[in-house]
N, C-alpha and C positions, 0 to 999 in steps of 0.2 A: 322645725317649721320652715325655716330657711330651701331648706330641700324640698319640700312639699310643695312652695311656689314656684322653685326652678325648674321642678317637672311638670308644674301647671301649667306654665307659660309655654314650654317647650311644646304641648300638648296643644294648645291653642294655636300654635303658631304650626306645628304640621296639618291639624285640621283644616287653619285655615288657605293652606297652601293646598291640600287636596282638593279644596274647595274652588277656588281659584284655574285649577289646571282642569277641573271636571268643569266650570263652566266656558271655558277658551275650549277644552274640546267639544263641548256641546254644540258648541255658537260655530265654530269654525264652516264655510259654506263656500264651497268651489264654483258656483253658480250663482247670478241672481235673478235666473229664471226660476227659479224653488220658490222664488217672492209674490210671483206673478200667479195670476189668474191660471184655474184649469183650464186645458182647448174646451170648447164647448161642443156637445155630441154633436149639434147640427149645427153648420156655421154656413152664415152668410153674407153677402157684402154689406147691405146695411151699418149692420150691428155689429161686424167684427172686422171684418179688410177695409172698410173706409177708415176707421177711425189709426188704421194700422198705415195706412198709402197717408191720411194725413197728419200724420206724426213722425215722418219717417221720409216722404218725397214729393209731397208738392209743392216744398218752397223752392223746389228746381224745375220740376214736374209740371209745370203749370203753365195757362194760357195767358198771362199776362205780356203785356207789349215785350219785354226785353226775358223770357225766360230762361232759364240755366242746362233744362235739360232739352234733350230733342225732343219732346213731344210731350202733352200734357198727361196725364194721371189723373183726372179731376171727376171724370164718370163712370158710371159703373161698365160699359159696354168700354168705356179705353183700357179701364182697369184689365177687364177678360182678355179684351182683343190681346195685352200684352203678357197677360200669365199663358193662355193659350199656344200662343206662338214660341214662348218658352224664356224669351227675353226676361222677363223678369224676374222668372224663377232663377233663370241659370246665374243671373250679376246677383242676385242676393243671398247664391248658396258659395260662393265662389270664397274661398280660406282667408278669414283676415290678414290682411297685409298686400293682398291681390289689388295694385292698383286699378283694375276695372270694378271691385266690390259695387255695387249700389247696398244703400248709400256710402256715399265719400266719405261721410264722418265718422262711420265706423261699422260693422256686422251689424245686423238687426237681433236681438235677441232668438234663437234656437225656438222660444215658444212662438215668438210672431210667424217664425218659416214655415213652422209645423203646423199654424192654422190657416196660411195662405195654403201650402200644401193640400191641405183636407176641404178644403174650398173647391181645389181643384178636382179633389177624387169625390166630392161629391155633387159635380157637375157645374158648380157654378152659380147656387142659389143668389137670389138677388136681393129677398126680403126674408 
C-alpha cells in the first residue's frame, strides 16, 4: 500500500508540474500590443488619433502659457499639418532609446504607429 501512495503522489506531482509549465508557456507574451484593440478597417481622427495624440503628447503638445513641446497638437488640422510634413511620423517611429523618440517617456505602442500610419494612407479622414 505503501508503494501505491508513493507512486500516487509522484504522479500528481509531475502532472502537476506539467501543468504548471503548459500554463507559463501558454501565458508567456513578448508583446503587449497582443492586449490591445484590433486597428480599425477605417480610421479616423475623431475616434482613433485624438484619443492616441491625447494620451501620448499633449501634456507637452499643447497651447497652454508655458508648453513643453514646440508647437501644439490639440486640433485636428495641427494634428495633419504634422503627420503630413513627416515630423511626426518620423520622431515616433525612431528605435527606442533614440533620444529624439517622441514621446520622451517611452515608444508609443507598435499598434498606435500602425493606426496613425493607416490614417495616413487613408488620406486623413477626420470623422
Amino acid at each position: 500500500m505503501k508503494k501505491v501512495y508513493i507512486y500516487l503522489m509522484k504522479g500528481i506531482k509531475f502532472i502537476s508540474a506539467l501543468f504548471a509549465i503548459s500554463l507559463i508557456i501558454g501565458c508567456a507574451n513578448d508583446s503587449s500590443d497582443d492586449f490591445l484593440s484590433p486597428i480599425p478597417d477605417v480610421v479616423n481622427y475623431t475616434n482613433h488619433i485624438k484619443p492616441i495624440i491625447t494620451s501620448n503628447c499633449i501634456s507637452c503638445h499643447n497651447s497652454n502659457a508655458n508648453p513643453v513641446g514646440p508647437f501644439p497638437l490639440e486640433t485636428y488640422n495641427e494634428v495633419r499639418d504634422k503627420t503630413e510634413n513627416g515630423n511626426l511620423l518620423q520622431r515616433i517611429q525612431l528605435p527606442a532609446g533614440n533620444p529624439l523618440i517622441m514621446p520622451p517617456t517611452g515608444k508609443m505602442s507598435q499598434t498606435n504607429i500602425d493606426i496613425i500610419l493607416k490614417w495616413k494612407n487613408q488620406g486623413y479622414l477626420e470623422n
